[in-house]
MDTraj code that builds the backbone (N, CA, C; nanometers):
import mdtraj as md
import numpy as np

residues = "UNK UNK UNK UNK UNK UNK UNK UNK UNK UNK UNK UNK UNK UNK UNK UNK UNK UNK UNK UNK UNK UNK UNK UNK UNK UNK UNK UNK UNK UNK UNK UNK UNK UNK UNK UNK UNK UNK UNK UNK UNK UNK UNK UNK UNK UNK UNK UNK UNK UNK UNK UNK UNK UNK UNK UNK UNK UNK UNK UNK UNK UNK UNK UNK UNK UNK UNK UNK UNK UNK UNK UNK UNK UNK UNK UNK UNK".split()
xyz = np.array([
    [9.0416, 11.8428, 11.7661],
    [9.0660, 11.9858, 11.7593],
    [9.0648, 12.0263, 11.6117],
    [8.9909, 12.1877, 11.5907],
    [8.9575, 12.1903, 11.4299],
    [9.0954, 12.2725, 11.4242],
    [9.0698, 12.3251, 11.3092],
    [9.1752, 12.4446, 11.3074],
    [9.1775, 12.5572, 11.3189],
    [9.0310, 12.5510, 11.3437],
    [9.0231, 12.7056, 11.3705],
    [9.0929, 12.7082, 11.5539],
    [9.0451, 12.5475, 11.6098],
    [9.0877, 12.5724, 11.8206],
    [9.2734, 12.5787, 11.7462],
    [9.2782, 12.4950, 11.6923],
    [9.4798, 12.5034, 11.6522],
    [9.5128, 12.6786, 11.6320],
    [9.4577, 12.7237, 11.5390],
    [9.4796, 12.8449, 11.5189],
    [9.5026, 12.9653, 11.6221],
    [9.3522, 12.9399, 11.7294],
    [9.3513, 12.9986, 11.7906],
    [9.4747, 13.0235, 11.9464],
    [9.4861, 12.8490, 11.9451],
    [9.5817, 12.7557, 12.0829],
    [9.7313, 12.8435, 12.0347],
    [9.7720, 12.8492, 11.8761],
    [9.8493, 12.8972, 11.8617],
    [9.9208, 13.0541, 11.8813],
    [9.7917, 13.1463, 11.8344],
    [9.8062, 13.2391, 11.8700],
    [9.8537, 13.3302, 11.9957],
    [9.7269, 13.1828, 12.0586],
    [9.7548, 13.2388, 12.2089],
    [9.9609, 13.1996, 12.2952],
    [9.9641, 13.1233, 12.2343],
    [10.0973, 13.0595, 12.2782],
    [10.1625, 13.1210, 12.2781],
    [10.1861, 13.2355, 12.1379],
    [10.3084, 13.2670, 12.0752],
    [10.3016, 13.4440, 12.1062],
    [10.1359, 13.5030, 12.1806],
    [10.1425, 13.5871, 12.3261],
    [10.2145, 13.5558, 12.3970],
    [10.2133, 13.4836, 12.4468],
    [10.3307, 13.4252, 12.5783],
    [10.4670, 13.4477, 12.5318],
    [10.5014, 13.3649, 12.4359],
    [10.6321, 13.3474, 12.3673],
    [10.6650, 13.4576, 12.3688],
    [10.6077, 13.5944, 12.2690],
    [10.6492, 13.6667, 12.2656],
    [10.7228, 13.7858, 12.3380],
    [10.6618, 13.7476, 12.4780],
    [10.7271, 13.8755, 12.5950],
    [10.8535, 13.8154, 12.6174],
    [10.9089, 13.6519, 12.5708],
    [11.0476, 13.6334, 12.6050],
    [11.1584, 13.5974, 12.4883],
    [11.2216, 13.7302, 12.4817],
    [11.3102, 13.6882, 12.3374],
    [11.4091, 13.5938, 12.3305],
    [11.4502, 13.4807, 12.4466],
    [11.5140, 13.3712, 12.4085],
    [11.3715, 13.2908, 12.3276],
    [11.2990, 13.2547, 12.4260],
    [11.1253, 13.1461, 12.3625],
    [11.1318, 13.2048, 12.1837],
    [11.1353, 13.3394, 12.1951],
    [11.0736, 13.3554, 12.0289],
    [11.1825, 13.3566, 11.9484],
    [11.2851, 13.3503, 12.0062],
    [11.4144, 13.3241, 11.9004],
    [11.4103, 13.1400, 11.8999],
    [11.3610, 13.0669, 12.0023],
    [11.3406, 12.9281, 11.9745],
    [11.2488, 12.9094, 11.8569],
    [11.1772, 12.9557, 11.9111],
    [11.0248, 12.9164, 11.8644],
    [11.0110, 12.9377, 11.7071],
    [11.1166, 13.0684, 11.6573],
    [11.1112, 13.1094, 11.5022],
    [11.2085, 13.0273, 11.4319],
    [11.3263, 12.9580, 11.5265],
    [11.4295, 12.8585, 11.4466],
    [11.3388, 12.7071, 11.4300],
    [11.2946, 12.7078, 11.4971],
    [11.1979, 12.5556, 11.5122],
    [11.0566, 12.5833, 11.3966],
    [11.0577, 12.6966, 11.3731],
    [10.8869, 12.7404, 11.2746],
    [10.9760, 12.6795, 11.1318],
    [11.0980, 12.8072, 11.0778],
    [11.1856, 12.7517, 10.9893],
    [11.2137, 12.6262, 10.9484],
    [11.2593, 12.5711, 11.0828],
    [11.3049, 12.4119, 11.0326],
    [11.1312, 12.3562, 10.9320],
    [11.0575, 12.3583, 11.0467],
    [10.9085, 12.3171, 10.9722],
    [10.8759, 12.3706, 10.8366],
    [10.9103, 12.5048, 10.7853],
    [10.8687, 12.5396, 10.6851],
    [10.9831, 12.4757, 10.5878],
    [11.1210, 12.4863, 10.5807],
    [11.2287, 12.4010, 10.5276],
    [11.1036, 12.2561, 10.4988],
    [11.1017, 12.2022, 10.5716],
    [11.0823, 12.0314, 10.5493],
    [10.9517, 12.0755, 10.4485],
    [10.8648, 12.1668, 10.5010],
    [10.7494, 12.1703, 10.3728],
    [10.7724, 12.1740, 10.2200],
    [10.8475, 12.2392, 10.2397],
    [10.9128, 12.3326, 10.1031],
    [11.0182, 12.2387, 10.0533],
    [11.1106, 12.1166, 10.1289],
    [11.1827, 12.0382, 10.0718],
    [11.0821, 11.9615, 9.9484],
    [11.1640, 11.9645, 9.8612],
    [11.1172, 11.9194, 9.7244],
    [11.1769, 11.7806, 9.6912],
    [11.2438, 11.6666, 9.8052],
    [11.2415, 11.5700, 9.8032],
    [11.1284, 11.4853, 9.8784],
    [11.0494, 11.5294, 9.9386],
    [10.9397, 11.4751, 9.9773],
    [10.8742, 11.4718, 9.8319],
    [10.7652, 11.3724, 9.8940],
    [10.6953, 11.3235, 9.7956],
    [10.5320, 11.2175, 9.8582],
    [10.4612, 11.2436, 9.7984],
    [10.3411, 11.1410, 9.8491],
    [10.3656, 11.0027, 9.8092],
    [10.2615, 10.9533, 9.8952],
    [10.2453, 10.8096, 9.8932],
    [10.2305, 10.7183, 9.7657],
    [10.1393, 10.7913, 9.6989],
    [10.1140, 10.7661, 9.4738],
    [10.2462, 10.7917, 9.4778],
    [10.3065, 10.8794, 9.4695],
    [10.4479, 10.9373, 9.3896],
    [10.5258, 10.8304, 9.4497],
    [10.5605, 10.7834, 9.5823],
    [10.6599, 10.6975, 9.6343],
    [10.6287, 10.5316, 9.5360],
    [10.5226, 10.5484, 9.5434],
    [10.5239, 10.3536, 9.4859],
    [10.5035, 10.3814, 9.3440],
    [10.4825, 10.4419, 9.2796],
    [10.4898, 10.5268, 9.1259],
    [10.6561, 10.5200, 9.0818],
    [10.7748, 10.5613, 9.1671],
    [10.9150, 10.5668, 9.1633],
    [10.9157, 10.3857, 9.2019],
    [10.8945, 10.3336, 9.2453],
    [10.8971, 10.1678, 9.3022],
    [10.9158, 10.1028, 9.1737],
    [10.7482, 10.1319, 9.1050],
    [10.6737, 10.0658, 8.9696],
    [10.8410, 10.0925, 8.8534],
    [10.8218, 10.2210, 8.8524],
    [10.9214, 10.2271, 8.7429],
    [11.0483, 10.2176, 8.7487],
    [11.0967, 10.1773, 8.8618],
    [11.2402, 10.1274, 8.9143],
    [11.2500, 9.9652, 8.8661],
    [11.1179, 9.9019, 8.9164],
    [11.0787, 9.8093, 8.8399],
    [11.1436, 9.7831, 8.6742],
    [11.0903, 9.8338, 8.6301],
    [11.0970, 9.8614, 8.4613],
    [11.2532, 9.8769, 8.4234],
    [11.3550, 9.9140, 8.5212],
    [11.4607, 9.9302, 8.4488],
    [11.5513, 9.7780, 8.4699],
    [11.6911, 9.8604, 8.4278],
    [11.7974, 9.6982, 8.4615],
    [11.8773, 9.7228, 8.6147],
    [11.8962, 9.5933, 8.6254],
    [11.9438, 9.6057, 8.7877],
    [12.0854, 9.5232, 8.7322],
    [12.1758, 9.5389, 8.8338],
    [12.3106, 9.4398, 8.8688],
    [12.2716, 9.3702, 9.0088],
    [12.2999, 9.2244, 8.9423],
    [12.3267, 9.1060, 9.0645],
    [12.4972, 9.1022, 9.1102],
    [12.4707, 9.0820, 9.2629],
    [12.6452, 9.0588, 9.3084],
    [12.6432, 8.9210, 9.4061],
    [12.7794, 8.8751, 9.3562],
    [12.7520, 8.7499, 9.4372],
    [12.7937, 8.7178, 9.5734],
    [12.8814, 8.8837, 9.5908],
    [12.9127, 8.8889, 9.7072],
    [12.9409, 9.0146, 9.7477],
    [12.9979, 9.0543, 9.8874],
    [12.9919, 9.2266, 9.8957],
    [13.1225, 9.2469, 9.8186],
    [13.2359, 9.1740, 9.8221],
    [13.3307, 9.2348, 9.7679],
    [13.3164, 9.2630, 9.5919],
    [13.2499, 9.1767, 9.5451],
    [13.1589, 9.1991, 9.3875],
    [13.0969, 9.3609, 9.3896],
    [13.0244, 9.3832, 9.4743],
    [12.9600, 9.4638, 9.5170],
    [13.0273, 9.6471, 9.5510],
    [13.1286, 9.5932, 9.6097],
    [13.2372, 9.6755, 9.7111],
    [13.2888, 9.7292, 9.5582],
    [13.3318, 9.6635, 9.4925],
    [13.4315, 9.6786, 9.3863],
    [13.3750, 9.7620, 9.2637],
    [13.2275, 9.7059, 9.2307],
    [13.1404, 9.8087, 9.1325],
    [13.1093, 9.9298, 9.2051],
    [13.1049, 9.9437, 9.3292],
    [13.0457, 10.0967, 9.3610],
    [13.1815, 10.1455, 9.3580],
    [13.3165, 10.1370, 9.3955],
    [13.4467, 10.2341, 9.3739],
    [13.4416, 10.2346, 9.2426],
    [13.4271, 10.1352, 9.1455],
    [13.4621, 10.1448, 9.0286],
    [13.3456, 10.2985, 8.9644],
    [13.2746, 10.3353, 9.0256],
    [13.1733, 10.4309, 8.9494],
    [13.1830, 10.5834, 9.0187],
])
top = md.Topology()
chain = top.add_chain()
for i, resn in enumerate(residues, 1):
    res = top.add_residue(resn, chain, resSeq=i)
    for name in ("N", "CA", "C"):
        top.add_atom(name, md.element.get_by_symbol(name[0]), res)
traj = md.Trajectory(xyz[None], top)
């Protein structure tokens, strides 16, 4: 399906939707959520994800030798 049949499949849907104002009060909280996640600015692509990996790489890490080692540096911060 191109986008122009999506475009169109949509249009037609949201005819329907529209004669029932519970459907289009769904249908506009559920559009939102989708546009939210677009617009979240913690996403990131696939380059950008292993790009943050590489240079996580590059810094200093702490070894623990156990969880309570462990347990004890994360309250401590």
């Amino acid at each position: 399906m191109n986008v122009g049949q999506m475009n169109a499949e949509l249009l037609r849907n949201m005819s329907i939707i529209a004669e029932d104002e519970h459907l289009l009060k769904r249908a506009t909280k559920y559009m939102r959520k989708l546009v939210a996640e677009k617009e979240d600015s913690s996403l990131f692509t696939k380059d950008e994800f292993f790009a943050r990996i590489d240079k996580s790489k590059e810094g200093s890490s702490t070894e623990f030798s156990s969880i309570e080692e462990l347990d004890k540096h994360i309250r401590s911060l």
